[in-house]
C-alpha positions in Angstrom: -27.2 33.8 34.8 -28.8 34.2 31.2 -28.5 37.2 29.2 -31.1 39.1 28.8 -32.6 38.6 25.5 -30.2 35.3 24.6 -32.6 32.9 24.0 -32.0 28.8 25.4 -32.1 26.2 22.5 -34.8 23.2 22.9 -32.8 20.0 23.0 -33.0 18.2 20.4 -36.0 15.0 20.8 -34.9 12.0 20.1 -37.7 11.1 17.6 -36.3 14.3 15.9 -33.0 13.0 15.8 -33.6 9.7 14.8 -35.9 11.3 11.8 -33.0 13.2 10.6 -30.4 10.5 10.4 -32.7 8.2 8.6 -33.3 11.9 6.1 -29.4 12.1 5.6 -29.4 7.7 4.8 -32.0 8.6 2.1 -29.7 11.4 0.9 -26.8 9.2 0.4 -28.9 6.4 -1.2 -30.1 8.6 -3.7 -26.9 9.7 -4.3 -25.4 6.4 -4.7 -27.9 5.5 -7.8 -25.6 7.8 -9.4 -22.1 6.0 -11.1 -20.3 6.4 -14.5 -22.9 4.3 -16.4 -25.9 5.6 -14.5 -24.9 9.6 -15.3 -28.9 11.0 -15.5 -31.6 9.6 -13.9 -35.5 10.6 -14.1 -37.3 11.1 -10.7 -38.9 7.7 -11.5 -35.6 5.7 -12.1 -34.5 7.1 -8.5 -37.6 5.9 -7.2 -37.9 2.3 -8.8 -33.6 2.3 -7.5 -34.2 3.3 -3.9 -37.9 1.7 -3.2 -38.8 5.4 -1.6 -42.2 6.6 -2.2 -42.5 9.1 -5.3 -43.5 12.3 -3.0 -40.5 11.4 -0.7 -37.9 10.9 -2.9 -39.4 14.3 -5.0 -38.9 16.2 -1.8 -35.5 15.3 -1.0 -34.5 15.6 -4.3 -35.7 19.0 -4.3 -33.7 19.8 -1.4 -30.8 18.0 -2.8 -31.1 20.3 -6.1 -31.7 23.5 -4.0 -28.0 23.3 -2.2 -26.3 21.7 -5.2 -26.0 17.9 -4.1 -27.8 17.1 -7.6 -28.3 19.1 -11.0 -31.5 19.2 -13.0 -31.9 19.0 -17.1 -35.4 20.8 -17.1 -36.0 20.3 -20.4 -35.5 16.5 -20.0 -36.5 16.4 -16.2 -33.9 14.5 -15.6 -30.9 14.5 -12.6 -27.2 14.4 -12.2 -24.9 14.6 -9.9 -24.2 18.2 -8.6 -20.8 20.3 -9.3 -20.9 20.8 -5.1 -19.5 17.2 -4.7 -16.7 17.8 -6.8 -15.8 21.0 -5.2 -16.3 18.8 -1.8 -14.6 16.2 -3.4 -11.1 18.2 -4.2 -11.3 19.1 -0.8 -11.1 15.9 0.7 -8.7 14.8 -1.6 -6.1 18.0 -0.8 -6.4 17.0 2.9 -5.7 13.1 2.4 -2.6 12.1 3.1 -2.5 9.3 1.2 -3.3 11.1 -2.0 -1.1 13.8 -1.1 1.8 11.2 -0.3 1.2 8.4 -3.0 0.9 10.4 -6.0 4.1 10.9 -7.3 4.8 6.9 -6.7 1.9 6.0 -8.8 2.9 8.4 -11.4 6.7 7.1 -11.4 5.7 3.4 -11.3 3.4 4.3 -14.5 6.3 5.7 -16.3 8.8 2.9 -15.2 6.5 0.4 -16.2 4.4 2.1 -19.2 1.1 0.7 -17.7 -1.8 2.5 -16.4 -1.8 2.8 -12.1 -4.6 2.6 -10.1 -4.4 4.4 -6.5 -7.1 3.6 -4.2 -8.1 3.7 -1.0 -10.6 1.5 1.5 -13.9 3.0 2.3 -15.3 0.0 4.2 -17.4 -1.4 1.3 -15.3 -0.9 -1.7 -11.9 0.4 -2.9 -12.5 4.2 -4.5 -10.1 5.5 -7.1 -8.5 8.5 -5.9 -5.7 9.0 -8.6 -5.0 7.5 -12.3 -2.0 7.6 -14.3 -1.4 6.6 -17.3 2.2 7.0 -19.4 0.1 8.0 -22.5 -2.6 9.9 -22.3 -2.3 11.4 -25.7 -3.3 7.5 -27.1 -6.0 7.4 -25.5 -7.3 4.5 -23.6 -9.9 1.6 -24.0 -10.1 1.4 -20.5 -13.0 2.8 -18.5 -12.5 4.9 -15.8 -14.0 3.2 -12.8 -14.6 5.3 -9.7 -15.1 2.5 -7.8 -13.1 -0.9 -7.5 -14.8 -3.7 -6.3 -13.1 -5.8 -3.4 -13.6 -9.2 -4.4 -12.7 -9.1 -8.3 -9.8 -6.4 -9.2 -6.4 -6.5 -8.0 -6.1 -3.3 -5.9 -9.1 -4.6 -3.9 -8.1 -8.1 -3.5 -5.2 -6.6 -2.3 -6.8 -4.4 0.4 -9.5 -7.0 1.5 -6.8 -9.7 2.0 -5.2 -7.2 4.4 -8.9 -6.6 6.6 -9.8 -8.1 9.6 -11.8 -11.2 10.0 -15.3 -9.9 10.5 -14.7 -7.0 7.8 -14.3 -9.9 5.2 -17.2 -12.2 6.1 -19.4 -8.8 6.2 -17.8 -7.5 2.6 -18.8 -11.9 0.9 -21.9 -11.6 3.0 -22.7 -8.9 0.8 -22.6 -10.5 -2.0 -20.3 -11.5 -4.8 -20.8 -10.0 -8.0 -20.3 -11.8 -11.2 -18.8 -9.3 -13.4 -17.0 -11.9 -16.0 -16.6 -15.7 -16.6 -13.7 -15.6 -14.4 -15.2 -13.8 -11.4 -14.5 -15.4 -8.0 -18.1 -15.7 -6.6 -17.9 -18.6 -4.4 -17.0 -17.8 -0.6 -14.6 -20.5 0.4 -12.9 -20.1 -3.4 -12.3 -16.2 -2.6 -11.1 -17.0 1.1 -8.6 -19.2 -0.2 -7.4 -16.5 -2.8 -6.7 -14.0 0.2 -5.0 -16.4 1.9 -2.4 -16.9 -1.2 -2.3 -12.8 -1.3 -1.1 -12.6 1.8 1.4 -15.1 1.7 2.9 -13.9 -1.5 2.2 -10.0 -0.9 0.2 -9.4 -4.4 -3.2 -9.8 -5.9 -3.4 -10.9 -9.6 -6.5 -9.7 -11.1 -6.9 -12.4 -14.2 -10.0 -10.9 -16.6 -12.2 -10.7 -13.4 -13.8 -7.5 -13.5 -12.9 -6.4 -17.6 -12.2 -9.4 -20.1 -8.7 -9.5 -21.4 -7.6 -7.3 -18.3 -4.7 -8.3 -16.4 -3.9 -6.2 -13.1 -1.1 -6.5 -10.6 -1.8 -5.0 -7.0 -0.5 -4.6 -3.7 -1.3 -3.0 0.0 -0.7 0.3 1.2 -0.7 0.8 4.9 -0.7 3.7 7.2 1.5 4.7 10.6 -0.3 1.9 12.6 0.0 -1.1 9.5 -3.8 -0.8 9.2 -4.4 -1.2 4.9 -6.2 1.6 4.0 -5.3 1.5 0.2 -3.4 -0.2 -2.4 -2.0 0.5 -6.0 -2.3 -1.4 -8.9 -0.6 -1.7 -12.5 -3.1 -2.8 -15.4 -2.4 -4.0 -19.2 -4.0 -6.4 -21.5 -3.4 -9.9 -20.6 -1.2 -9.6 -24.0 1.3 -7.1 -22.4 1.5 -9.0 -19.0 1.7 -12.8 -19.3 1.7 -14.9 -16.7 5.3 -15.1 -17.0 5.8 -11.2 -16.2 3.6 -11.4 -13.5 5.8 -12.0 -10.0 8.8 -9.9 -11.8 6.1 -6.7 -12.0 4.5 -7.9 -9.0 8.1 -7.3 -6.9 7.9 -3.3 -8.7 4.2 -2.9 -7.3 5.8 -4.1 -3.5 8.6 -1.7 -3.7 6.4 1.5 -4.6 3.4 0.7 -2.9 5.8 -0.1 0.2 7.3 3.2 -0.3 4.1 4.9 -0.1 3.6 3.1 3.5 6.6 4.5 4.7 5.7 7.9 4.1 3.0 7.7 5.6 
């Protein structure tokens, strides 16, 4: 029997629901016009990026502003990302275990090998930084921080993709190769024959493929079931890792980045 006063919910309509869900995709598409290079954008940028009509994308935008997904410049009326992502952000980086677990690895192979460590893990479309170290921060660094590594061109996502199955890895090339240098792997077959020499030797060499006059060493990190979820990578200029030094530096990557799959 009902309480009196309690009052029953209307189930949710499916046209309802299926209005919301294509809402929230919006949100996140908006959201991802946003990187490093793109910091502020105007209302028009968002719209000419995402193809959503000008009163649309204005509405969610003001919504997005209102519970602090996105900040507003008044005075240039333009938008950037909001400080409630990062707060959401730490959180789900103080509950990852692989964060939590690989840190001080990437951290010690940094200071063995005086070269700047990538940790990343796999989101299903790309390989996302979660931790940097580098063994001299006080120099500075030429390097820009990426916050996203692509699969198909750095070392720490070779490394992961060669590790996926099957159908993940024709959907990740069906999406496109970008050309990001001269040196960029953009044909299919070419990058399928790549993975297949990753996994046979355990590495991915990143030659110049996503920076010019990079060279990055990476491997796979695995969780409790051997699923890849992540990798770690060590980077220099192709001056301070020769081809030479590669597969001695490449056995250091293994070791730690095996060491972080064991913890976890």
């Amino acid at each position: 029997m009902r309480r009196e006063g309690a009052q029953s919910r209307t189930p949710m309509e499916p046209r309802e629901a299926d209005d919301n869900l294509k809402s929230l995709a919006k949100v996140v598409r908006i959201l991802d016009c946003f990187s490093t290079t793109n910091r502020t954008l105007s209302l028009s940028e968002i719209c000419e990026t995402t193809g959503y009509p000008r009163s649309t994308t204005h509405r969610l935008i003001a919504s997005m502003r209102d519970v602090g997904l996105l900040d507003q410049d008044r005075q240039r009326d333009r938008y950037r990302l909001g400080i409630r992502l990062f707060e959401l952000g730490n959180i789900v980086l103080s509950n990852m275990d692989l964060h939590r677990e690989a840190r001080p690895h990437a951290d010690m192979l940094s200071r063995i090998t005086d070269m700047l460590v990538h940790l990343a893990v796999f989101d299903g479309r790309q390989a996302v930084v979660i931790h940097r170290s580098d063994p001299n921060p006080e120099h500075g660094t030429s390097l820009v921080l990426i916050e996203s590594a692509p699969l198909h061109c750095t070392s720490v996502g070779k490394a992961i993709l060669a590790y996926q199955p099957p159908e993940k890895i024709d959907s990740i090339i069906a999406s496109g190769l970008r050309k990001y240098t001269d040196a960029t792997i953009t044909d299919p077959e070419e990058l399928r024959a790549e993975l297949e020499e990753i996994r046979q030797r355990r590495y991915a060499v990143d030659n110049g493929e996503h920076q010019p006059g990079l060279r990055c060493i990476g491997a796979p990190i695995r969780d409790a079931t051997g699923r890849c979820v992540g990798g770690m990578s060590v980077s220099g200029s192709a001056w301070r890792i020769p081809m030479a030094e590669v597969e001695p530096l490449s056995k250091v990557v293994i070791h730690h980045a095996d060491a972080v799959s064991s913890v976890l």
